[in-house]
N, C-alpha and C positions, 0 to 999 in steps of 0.2 A: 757415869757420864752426867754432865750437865748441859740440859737442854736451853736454851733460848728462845724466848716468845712472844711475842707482843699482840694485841687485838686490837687491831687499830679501825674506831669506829665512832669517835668525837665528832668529828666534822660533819654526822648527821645525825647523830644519836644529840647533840646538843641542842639541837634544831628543838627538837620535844621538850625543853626545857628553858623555863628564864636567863640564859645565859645571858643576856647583853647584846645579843643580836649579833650577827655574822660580822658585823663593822667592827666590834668589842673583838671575840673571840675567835675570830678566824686568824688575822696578825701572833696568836698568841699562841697557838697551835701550832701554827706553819714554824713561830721560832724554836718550840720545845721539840718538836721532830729532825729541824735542821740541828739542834744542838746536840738529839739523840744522837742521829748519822753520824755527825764529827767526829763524836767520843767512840763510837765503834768503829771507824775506822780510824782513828789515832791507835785502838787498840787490835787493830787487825780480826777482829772481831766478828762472825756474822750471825744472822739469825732469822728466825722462822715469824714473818708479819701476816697476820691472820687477820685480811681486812674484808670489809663490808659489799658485796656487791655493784650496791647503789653508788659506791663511792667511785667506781669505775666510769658512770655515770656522770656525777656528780662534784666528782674530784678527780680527775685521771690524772690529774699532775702531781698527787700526791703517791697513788700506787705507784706509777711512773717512777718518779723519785727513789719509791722505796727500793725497787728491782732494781734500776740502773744505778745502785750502790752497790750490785752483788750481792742482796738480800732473797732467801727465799718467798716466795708470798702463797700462801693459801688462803681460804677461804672462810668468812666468817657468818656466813647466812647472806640473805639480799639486805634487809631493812632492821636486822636485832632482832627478828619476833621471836620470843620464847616456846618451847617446842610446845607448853601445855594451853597455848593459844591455838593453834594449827592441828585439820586435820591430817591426816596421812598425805591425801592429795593437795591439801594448801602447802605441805612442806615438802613434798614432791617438785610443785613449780618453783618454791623460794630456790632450790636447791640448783634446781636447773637453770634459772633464771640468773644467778648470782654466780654460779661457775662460768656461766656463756657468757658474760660480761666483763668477765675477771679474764676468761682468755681470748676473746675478740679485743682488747686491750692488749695485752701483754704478748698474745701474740705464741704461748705457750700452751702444756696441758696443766689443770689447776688438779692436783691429786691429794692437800691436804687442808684436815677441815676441822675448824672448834664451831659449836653450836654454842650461842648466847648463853653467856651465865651457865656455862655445861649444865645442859637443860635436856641433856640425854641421859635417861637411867631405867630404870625398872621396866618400867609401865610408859614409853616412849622408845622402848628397844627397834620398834618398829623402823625406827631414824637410819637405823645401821646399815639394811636391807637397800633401802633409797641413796644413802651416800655411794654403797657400792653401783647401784645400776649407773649413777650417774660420774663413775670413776674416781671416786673418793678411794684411796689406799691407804690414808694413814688418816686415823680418827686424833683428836685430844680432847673428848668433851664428857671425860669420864670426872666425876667429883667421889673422891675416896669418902665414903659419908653423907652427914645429912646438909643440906643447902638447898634453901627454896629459891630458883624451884627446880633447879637439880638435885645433884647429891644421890645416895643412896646405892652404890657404887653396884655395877654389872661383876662385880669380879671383887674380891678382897686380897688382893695381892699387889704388893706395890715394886711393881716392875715392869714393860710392856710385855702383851699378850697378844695371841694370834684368836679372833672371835670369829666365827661360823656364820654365815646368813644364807637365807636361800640362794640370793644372788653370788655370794661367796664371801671370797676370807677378806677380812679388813682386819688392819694393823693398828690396833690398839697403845697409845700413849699417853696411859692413865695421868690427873694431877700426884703429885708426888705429894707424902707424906714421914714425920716420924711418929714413934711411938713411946709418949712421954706419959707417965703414970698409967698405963694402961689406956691411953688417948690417943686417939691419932689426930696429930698437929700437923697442919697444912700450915708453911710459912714461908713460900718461895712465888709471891704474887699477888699481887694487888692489894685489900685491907689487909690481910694477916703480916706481908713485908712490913705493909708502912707502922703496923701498930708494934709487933715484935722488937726488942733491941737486938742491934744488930749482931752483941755479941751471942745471941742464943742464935739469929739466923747460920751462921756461919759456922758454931758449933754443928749443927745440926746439919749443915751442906756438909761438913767434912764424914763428917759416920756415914751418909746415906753414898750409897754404889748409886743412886738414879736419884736424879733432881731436875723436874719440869717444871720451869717457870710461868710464870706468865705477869705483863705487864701492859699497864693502860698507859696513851699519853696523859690521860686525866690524872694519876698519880703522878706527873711531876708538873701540873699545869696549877703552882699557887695560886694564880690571878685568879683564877674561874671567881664565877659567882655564884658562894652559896645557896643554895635550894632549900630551903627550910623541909622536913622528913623523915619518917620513924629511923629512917636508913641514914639520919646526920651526921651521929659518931663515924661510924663502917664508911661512910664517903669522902671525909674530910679530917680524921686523927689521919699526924705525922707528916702529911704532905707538904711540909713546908721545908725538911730535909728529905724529902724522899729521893730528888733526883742525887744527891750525893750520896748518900747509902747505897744507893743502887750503882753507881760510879766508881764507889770502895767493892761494891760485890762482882762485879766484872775485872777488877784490878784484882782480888784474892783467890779468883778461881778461871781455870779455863772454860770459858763455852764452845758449845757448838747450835748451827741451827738443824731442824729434825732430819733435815735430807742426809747429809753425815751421821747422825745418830743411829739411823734408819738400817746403816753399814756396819755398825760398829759391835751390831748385836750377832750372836749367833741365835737363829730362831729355830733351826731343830731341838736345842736346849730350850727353850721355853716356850714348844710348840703347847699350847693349851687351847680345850675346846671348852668355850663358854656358856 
């Protein structure tokens, strides 16, 4: 299966940054999203938008937007904080604070959730417990590997998994990987799409049975402005064709967004306890 996913979190994550200011980058934004939506419904297409809390907040015309496309929306923390900033109880309240807002909006129950920069691993497993109390069922903030400041994967197995917590079971949908010289290559989302050529992505979509993506509007937002940063390459290779590669990669393969996926699986075959 091939998952669909987006973290839509520009419109205040930018705010922290020299972008040009709201007058600049807000117009540019709003076109790269509407140009999104078009192309996925020109292609019948839907998918899984894991946006910001605050943006509920702060943008409700934009989550809006995104559901009254027939998009799923989950949940992507309140404010971005990475999990190794937050105690147990500061990410207790992000959690709840950013669900309640996402469904006092929408008007729905919010049941799926990525944590910033999948910033949930080892030694933050703690996260998992907290997603369930607050009706989290389906996780994606697993990084198969090393990545600061996630990574470090709760599980070495690339396929979804059923994990254990006090509170209970939560449904696990690891990032996807392959495995190229004895490496696991992650190239179905954000730097590693933009920087791969396209013909090894799509090699590699076709061998893998499970492919999770994930995408920024930041990767198709050429305008932005530069941030000068140890992180320049990783922020800014490729973006200048990314939204077309990405255009060819929904044209050469089916997706789906997680709610469908969620169905698709048979989970007594890969009931696992974590």
């Amino acid at each position: 299966m091939n998952i669909l996913t987006f973290d839509i979190e520009e419109w205040y994550v930018y705010e922290l940054y020299p972008k040009g200011g709201k007058a600049y980058y807000t117009p540019i934004l709003n076109g790269c999203l509407t140009r999104l939506l078009d192309f996925l419904d020109e292609r019948n297409t839907r998918a899984t938008f894991f946006c910001l809390g605050i943006m509920a907040i702060s943008h409700p015309q934009i989550v809006k937007q995104i559901a009254e496309r027939g998009h799923e929306i989950g949940c992507h923390s309140n404010k971005h904080i990475l999990l190794n900033q937050l105690s147990p109880e500061q990410f207790r309240e992000d959690t709840f604070q950013a669900i309640d807002r996402l469904q006092n909006l929408l008007g729905e129950k919010i049941e799926m959730y990525r944590a910033p920069a999948f910033s949930i691993k080892a030694t933050t497993r703690w996260a998992l417990e907290i997603l369930v109390e607050n009706g989290v069922k389906y996780d994606c903030s697993v990084f198969p590997g090393r990545l600061q400041p996630g990574g470090v994967a709760l599980q070495e197995r690339n396929y979804p998994s059923l994990i254990t917590t006090p509170s209970g079971i939560i449904y696990e949908f690891p990032l996807s990987y392959s495995t190229v010289w004895s490496k696991q290559l992650v190239y179905s989302g954000g730097g590693f799409f933009r920087f791969f050529p396209y013909a090894l992505i799509r090699s590699l979509t076709q061998k893998s049975e499970y492919n999770m993506t994930y995408f920024h509007i930041r990767d198709f937002d050429s305008q932005q402005k530069r941030v000068c940063s140890f992180r320049y390459f990783q922020s800014y290779y490729g973006i200048n064709g990314a939204y077309e590669k990405f255009c060819r990669y929904v044209k050469d393969f089916d997706f789906v967004p997680l709610g469908v996926a969620v169905k698709m699986i048979n989970w007594e075959r890969l009931l696992l306890t974590v």
